[in-house]
C-alpha positions as CSV (number, residue, x, y, z in Angstrom):
1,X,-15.5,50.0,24.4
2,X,-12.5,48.0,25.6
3,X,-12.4,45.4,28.4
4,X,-9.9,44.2,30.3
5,X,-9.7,41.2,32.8
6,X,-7.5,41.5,36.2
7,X,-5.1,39.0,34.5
8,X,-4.5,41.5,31.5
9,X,-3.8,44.2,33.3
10,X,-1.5,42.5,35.3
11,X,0.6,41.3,32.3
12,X,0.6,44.6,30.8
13,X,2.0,46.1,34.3
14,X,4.6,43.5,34.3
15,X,5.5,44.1,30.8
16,X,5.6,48.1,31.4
17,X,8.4,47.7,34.2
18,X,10.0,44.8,32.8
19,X,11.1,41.1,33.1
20,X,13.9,39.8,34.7
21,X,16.0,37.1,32.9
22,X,17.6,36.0,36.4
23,X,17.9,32.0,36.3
24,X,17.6,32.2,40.4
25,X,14.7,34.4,40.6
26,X,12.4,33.5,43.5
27,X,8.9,31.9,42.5
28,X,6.0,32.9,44.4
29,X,5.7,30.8,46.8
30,X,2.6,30.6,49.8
31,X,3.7,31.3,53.3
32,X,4.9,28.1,55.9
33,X,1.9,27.9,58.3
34,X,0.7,25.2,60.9
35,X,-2.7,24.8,60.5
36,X,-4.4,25.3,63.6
37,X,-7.6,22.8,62.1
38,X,-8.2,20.7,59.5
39,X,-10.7,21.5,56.7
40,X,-13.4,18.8,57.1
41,X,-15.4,18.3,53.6
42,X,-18.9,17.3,53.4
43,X,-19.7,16.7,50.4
44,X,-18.2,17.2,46.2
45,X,-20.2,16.8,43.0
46,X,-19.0,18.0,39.6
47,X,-21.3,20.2,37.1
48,X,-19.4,20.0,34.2
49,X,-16.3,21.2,32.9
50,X,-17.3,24.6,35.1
51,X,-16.2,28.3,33.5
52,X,-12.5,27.0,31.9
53,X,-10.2,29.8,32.0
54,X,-13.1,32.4,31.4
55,X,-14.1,35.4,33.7
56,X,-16.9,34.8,35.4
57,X,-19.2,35.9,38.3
58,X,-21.4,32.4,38.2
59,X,-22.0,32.3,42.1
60,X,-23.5,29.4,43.7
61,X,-27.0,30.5,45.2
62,X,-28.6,28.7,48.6
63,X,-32.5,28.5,49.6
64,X,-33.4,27.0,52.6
65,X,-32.2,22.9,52.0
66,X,-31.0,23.7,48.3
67,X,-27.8,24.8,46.5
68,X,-28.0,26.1,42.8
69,X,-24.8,26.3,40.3
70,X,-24.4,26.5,36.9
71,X,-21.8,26.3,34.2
72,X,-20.4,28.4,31.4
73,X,-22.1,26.2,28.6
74,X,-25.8,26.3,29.9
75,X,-25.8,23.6,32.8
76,X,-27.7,24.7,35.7
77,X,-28.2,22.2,38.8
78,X,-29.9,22.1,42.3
79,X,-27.9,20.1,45.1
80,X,-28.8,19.1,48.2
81,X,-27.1,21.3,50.9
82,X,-27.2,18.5,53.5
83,X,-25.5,15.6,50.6
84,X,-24.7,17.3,47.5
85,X,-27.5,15.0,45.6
86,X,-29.0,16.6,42.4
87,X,-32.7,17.6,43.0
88,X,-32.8,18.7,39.1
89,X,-31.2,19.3,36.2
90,X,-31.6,21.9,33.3
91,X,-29.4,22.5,30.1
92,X,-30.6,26.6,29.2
93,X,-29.1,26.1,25.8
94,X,-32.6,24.1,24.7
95,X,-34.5,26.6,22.1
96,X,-31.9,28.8,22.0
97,X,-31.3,30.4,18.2
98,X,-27.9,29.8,16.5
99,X,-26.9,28.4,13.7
100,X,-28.3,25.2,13.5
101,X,-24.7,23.9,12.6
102,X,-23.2,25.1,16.1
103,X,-25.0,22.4,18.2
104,X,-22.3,22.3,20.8
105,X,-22.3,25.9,21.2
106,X,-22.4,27.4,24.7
107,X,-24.6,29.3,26.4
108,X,-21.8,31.6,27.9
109,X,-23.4,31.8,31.1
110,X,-21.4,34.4,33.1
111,X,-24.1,36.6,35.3
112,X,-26.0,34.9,38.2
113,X,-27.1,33.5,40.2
114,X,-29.7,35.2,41.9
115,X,-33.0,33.2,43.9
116,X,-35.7,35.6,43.9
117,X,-39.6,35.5,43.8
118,X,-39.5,31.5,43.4
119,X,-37.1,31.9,41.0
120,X,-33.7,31.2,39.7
121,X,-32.1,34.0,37.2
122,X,-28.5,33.8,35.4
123,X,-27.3,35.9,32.6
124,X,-25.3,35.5,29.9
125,X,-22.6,37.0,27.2
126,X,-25.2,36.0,24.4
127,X,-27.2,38.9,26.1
128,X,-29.7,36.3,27.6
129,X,-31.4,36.8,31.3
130,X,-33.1,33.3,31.8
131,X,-35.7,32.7,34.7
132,X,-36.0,29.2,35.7
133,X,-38.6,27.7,38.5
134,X,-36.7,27.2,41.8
135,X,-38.3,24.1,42.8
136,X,-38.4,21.9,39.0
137,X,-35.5,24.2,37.0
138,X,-38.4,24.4,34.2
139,X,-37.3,27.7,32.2
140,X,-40.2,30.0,32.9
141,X,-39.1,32.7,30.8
142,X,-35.5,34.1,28.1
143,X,-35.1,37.5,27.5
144,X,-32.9,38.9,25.0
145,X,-31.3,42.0,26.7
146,X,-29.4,45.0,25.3
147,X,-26.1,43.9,26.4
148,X,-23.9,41.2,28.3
149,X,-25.2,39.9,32.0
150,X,-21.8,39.4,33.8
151,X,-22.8,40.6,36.7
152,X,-25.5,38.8,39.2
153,X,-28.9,40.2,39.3
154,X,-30.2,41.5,42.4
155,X,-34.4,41.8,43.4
156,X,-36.1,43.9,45.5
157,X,-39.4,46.2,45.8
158,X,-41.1,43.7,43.3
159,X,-38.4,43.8,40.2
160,X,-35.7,42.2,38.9
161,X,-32.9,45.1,38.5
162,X,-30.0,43.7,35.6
163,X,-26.8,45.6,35.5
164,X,-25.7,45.1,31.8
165,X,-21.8,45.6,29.9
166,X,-23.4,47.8,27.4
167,X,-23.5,50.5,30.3
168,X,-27.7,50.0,30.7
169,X,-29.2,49.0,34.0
170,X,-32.8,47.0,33.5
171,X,-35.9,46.9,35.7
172,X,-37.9,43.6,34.3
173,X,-41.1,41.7,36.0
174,X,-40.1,38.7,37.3
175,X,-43.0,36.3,36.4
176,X,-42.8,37.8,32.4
177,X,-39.2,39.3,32.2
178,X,-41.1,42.8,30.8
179,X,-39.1,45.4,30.8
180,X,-40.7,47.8,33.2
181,X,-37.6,50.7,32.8
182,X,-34.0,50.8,32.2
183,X,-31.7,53.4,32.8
184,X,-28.6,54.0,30.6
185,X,-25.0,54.9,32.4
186,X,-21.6,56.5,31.7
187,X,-18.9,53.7,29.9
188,X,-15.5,54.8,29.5
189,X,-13.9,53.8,26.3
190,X,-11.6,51.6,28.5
191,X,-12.8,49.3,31.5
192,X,-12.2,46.2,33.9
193,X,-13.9,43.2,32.6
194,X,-17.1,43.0,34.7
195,X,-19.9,45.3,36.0
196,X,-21.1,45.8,39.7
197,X,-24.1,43.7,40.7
198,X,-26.8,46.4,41.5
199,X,-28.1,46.1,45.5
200,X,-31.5,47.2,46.5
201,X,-32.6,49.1,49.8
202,X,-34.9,51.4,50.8
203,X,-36.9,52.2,47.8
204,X,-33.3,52.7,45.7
205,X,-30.8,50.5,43.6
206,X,-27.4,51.1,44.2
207,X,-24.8,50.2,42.0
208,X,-21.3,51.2,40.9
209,X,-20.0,52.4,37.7
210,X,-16.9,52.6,35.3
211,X,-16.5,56.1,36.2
212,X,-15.3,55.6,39.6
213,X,-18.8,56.8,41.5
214,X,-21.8,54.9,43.3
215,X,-25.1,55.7,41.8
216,X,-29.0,55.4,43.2
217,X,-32.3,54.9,41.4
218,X,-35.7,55.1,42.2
219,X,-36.2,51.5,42.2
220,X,-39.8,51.3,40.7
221,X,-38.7,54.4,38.4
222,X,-35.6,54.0,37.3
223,X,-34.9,57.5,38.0
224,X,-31.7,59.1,39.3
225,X,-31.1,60.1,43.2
226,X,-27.9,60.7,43.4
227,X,-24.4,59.5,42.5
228,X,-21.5,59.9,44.8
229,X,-18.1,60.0,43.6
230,X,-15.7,56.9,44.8
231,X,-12.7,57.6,42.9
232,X,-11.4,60.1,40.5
233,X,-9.4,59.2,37.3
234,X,-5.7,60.0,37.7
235,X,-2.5,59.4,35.8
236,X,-1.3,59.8,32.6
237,X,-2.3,56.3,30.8
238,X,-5.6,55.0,30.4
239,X,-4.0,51.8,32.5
240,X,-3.8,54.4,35.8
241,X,-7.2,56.2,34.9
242,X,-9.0,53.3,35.5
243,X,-11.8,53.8,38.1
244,X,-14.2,51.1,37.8
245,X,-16.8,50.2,40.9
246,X,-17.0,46.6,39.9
247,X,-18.0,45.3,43.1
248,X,-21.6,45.0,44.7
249,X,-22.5,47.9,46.7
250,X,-23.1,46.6,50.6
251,X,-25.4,48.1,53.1
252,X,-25.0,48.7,57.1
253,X,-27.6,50.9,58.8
254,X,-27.5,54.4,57.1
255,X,-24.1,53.8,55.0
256,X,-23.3,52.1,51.7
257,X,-19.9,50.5,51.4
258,X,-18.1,50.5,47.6
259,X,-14.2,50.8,46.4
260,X,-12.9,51.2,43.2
261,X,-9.5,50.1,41.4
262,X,-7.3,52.3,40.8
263,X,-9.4,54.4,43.7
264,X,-10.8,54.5,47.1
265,X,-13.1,52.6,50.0
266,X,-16.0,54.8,50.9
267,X,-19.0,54.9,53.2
268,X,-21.7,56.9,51.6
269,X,-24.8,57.8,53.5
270,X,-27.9,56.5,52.0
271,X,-30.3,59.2,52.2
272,X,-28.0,62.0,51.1
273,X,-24.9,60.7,48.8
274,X,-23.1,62.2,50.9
275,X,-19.1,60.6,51.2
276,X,-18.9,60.1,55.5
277,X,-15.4,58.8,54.8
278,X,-12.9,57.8,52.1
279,X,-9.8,55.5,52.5
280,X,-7.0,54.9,49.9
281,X,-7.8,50.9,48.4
282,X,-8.0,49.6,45.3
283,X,-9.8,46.5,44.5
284,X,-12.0,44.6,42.1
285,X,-13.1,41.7,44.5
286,X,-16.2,42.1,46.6
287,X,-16.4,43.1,50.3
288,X,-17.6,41.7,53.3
289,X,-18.6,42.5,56.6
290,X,-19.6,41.6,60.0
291,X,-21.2,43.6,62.8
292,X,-17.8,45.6,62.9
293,X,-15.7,45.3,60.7
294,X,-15.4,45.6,56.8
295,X,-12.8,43.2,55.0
296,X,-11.1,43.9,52.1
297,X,-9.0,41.7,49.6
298,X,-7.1,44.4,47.3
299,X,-6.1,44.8,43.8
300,X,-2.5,42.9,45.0
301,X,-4.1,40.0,47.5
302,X,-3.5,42.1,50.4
303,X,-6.3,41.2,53.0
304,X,-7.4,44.0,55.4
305,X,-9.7,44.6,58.2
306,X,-11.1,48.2,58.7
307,X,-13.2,49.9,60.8
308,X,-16.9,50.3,59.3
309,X,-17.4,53.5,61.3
310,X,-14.0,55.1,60.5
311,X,-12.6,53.1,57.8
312,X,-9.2,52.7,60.1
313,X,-7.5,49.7,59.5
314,X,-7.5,47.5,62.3
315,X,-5.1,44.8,60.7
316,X,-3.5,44.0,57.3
317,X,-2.6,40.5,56.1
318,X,0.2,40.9,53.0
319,X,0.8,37.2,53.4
320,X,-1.0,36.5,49.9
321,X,0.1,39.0,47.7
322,X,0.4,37.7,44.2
323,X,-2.3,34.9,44.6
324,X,-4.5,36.5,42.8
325,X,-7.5,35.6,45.8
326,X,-10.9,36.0,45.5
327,X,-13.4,38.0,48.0
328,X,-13.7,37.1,51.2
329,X,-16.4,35.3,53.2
330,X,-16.9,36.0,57.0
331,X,-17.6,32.6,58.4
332,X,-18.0,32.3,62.4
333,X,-15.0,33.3,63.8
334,X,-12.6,33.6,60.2
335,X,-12.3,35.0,57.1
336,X,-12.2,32.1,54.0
337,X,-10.7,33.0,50.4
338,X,-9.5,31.0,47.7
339,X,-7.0,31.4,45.2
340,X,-5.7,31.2,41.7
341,X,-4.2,27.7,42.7
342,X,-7.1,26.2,44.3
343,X,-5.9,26.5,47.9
344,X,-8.6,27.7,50.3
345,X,-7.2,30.1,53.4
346,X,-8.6,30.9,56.9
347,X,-7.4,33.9,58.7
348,X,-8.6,35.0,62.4
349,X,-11.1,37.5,61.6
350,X,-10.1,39.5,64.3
351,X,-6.4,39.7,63.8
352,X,-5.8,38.7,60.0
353,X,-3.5,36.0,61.2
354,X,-3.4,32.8,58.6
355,X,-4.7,29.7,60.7
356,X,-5.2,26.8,58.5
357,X,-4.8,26.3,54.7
358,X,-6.4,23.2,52.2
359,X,-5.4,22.7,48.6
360,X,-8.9,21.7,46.8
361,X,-8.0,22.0,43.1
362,X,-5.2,23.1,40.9
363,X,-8.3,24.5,38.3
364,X,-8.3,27.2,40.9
365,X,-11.0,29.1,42.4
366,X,-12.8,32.2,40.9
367,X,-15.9,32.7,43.1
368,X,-15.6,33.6,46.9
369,X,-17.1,31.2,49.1
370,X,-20.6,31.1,49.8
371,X,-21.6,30.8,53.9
372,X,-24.4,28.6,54.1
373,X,-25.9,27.8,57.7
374,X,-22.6,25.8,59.4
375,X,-21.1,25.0,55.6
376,X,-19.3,27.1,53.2
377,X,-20.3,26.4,49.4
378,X,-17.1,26.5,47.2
379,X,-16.7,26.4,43.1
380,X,-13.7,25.6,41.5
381,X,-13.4,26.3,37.7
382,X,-13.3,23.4,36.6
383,X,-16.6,22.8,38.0
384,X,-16.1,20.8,41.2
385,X,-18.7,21.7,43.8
386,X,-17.9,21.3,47.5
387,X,-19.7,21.9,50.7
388,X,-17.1,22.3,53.8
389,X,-17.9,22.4,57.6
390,X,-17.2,26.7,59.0
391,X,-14.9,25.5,62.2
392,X,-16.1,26.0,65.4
């Protein structure tokens, strides 16, 4: 099985049209705006050298007072939300087994992180899901899994549900990391790098797969409900026929919300599979929403706002095409991205327009912000940590 990053795929498209050798091309180059407001910055810490140049889905987690983050190599911290102080400090890469000559090694830490049951969880490439105390960062217990964690675990109904690159999805117990079921999908020879994070809700785990559908389990079963088809493979190279549901399924009354690349946007109804409505996106980068509204950053940086009872657009923002942003987070009355460069955008959630703009860190962002209470969490790859105040 063959995966590919955003990045790759990108290259290859350019390379498939070709280059042009023009001295005077135009760069990319971010639009003129005048910020409406100034980005005010709380706090910044460092954890390390962060994820480097890797993919990576290592999202910041908030409880209560507390902010959890981790690095690639095994460095997992808790920060105070109100100062950005370290409460504790654990390195996962104590007892692991390697060669006893790799001592520097890294733990590869690419799946997390989830707070559940008093817990911290984060996965790994190693094929490692570790479970550390929430409140001392203690490792309570490591369990080898059939496959790489790239994707965050999600809890529910009393389990710990694992979506894994080798195409299995695990139930384990939380306290003992026991395997309870797992349920084996569908891989395509050729995929995105990444997996959907699973989401759980009412008695089922939804997740997306590699062949372009949403699927449900019995969530203390692992059997299957039913599996609705997002997007069907089309074109003639295995570039085009590309359908993967990478992104974590989101729930609003009786509808699920996924999109594929290469594929659609679709509502599903939860109780029957059915499809309610299907629009044309393609996109890798998770959703969000708000009481109204579903926002979309698509395979090309193009940031839309669509109806979540009809899928119509209500506004498109092509402003940032190329930037390679992440997903966006609703925060009060905006929308907050980052981007390959380490700027971070605001738009007017209500008419996509771009209001303010602050460059943070030329490492570049990876993650989508994290809204926590009146601050938004952001990660850089390089491993700077900041907390910013959501305007008013």
């Amino acid at each position: 099985m063959k995966k590919l990053t955003a990045a790759t795929i990108a290259l290859c498209m350019a390379t498939l049209v070709g280059c042009s050798s023009s001295d005077d091309e135009d760069e990319l180059v971010l639009p003129e705006i005048v910020n409406q407001f100034e980005t005010k910055v709380i706090w910044q810490e460092s954890i390390g050298d962060g994820v480097g140049h890797y993919f990576s889905r290592l999202t910041p987690a908030v409880y209560k007072d507390r902010v959890f983050v981790a690095n690639r190599a095994g460095k997992v911290e808790a920060l105070s939300l109100e100062n950005g102080n370290t409460l504790w400090e654990t390195d996962v890469r104590e007892n692991l087994t390697f060669w006893p000559w790799q001592s520097d090694i890294s733990a590869k830490l690419s799946g997390g992180i989830l707070q559940a049951y008093g817990k911290i969880f984060i996965g790994s490439e190693h094929g490692y899901l570790v479970a550390l105390d929430r409140e001392t960062g203690e490792v309570v217990w490591r369990k080898k899994v059939p496959g790489e964690v790239l994707a965050k675990p999600a809890a529910g109904d009393g389990l710990i549900y694992v979506n894994l690159g080798s195409g299995k999805l695990l139930a384990l117990h939380p306290d003992t990391g026991e395997e309870r079921w797992s349920h084996e999908q569908e891989v395509p020879a050729l995929t995105l790098r990444g997996q959907s994070s699973p989401t759980v809700a009412n008695g089922g785990v939804l997740v997306g797969l590699e062949t372009g559908k949403l699927s449900v389990l019995i969530s203390d079963s692992g059997y299957s409900a039913w599996s609705a088809e997002i997007a069907t493979p089309k074109g003639a190279s295995e570039f085009e026929r590309l359908v993967d549901v990478d992104t974590q399924p989101l729930i609003s009354g009786p509808y699920a919300y996924a999109i594929a690349y290469n594929g659609n946007l679709a509502a599903v109804d939860i109780r029957s599979g059915n499809v309610v409505w299907k629009r044309e996106y393609s996109s890798y980068r998770d959703l969000a929403m708000d009481t109204q509204t579903i926002y979309v950053v698509d395979s090309n940086g193009v940031v839309y706002g669509l109806d979540k009872t009809s899928g119509i657009e209500r506004w498109s923002q092509p402003a940032l095409r190329g930037w390679y942003l992440t997903g966006p987070a609703v925060a009060g009355n905006y929308l907050a991205m980052g981007d390959q460069e380490g700027n971070l955008h605001w738009l007017n959630k209500e008419s996509g327009e771009l209001v303010s703009r602050e460059d943070f860190d030329s490492s570049g962002f990876f993650i989508e912000p994290i809204v926590a209470d009146d601050k938004l969490i952001l990660y850089t790859r390089d491993g700077e940590v900041s907390a910013v105040k959501i305007p008013d």
